[in-house]
N, C-alpha and C positions, 0 to 999 in steps of 0.2 A: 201610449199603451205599453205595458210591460206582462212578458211572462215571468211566474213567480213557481217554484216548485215550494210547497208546502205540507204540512200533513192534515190530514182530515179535521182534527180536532182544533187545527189552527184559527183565530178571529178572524181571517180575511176568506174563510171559508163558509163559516156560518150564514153572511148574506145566501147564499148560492142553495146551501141545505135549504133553509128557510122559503127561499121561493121554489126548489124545486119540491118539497113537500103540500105549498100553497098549489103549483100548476099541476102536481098528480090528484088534489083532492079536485079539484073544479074540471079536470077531464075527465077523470075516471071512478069520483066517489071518494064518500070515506073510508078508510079500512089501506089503501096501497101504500106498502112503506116504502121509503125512503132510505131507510135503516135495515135491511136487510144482509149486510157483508158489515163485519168486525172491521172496524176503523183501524188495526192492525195490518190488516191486508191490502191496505195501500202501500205500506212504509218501505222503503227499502229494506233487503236487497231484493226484493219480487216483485214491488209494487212503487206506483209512485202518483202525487195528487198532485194536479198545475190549476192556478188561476191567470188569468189574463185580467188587471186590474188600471184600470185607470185614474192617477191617482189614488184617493183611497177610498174610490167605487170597485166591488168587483163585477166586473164585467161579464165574466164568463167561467168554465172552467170543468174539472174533471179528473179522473184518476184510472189508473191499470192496477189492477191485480190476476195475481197468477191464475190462470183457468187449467192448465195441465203445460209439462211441459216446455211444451212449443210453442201455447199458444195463453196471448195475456187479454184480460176480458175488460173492456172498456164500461166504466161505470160512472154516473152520477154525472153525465153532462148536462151541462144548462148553459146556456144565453138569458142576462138579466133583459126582460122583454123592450126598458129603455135603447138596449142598444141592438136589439137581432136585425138580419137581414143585411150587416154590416160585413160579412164573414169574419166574424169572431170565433162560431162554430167550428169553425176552419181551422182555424189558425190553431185552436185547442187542440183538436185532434190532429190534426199533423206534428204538435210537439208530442203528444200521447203515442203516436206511432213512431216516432223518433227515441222515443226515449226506450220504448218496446225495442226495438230492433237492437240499440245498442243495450238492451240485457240478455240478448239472446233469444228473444222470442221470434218465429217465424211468420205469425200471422196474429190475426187484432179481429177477436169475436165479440159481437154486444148484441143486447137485447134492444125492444122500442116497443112502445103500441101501436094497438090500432088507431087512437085518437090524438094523434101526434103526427097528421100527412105529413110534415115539416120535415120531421126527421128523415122518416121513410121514403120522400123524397131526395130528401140529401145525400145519406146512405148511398143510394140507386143509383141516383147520380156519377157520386164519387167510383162507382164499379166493386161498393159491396155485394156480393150473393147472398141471397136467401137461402137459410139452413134450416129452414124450420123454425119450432120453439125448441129449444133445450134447458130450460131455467125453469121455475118454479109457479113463473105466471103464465096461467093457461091461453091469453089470450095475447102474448107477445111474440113479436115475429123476430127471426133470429136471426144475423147478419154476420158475416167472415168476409175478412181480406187478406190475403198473403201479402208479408213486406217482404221475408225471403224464399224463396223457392226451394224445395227441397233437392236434395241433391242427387 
């Protein structure tokens, strides 16, 4: 397994769109996009997109972008369903918080649904807090973690 930093619009990315646009229509209907943030707003210097690929499966994967600030908002994760429960999930976001930190953000907010225990479990787990919704879907639950403490 290797991690890959990439940009959105990259070939090793499209797997990843593709099913997580297939996993949000079979939990939640049709209509939820996917496409909702400018492929722009991954790129450096504010943003950045990683896969974790296996060979030339991708495995997993995701992207930060600027939310204000201090704080970089976590977007578009997915685990190819071949490989979850593997912590792959993990491993994604611990490079997505690493990579946050070293641009200076303080803390890593993201959205999830309600049809998604997985996540929401994971999340909870790891010692994100519940912030509410702050995003645009009415029925997503909002989550924050500090990487650095303010001063």
């Amino acid at each position: 397994m290797k991690i890959v930093r990439v940009r959105l619009g990259d070939p090793e990315v499209a797997p990843l769109l593709a099913g997580l646009r297939l996993e949000y229509e079979v939990r939640y209907g049709p209509g939820d996009a996917a496409d909702d943030v400018p492929a722009a707003e991954f790129d450096p210097p504010s943003g950045a997109f990683v896969v974790l690929r296996d060979g030339d499966t991708t495995v997993a994967g995701g992207g930060i972008r600027r939310f204000d600030d201090a704080t970089a908002e976590v977007k578009r994760m997915w685990t190819n369903p071949a490989y979850r429960r593997q912590g792959h999930a993990l491993t994604v976001l611990a490079e997505l918080e690493s990579i946050a930190s070293g641009l200076g953000y303080r803390r890593v907010r993201l959205e999830t649904g309600y049809a998604q225990p997985e996540a929401l479990a994971m999340y909870r787990r790891l010692g994100f807090v519940e912030i509410g919704n702050y995003g645009h879907y009415e029925s997503a639950i909002g989550f924050e973690r500090t990487l650095i403490a303010d001063l």
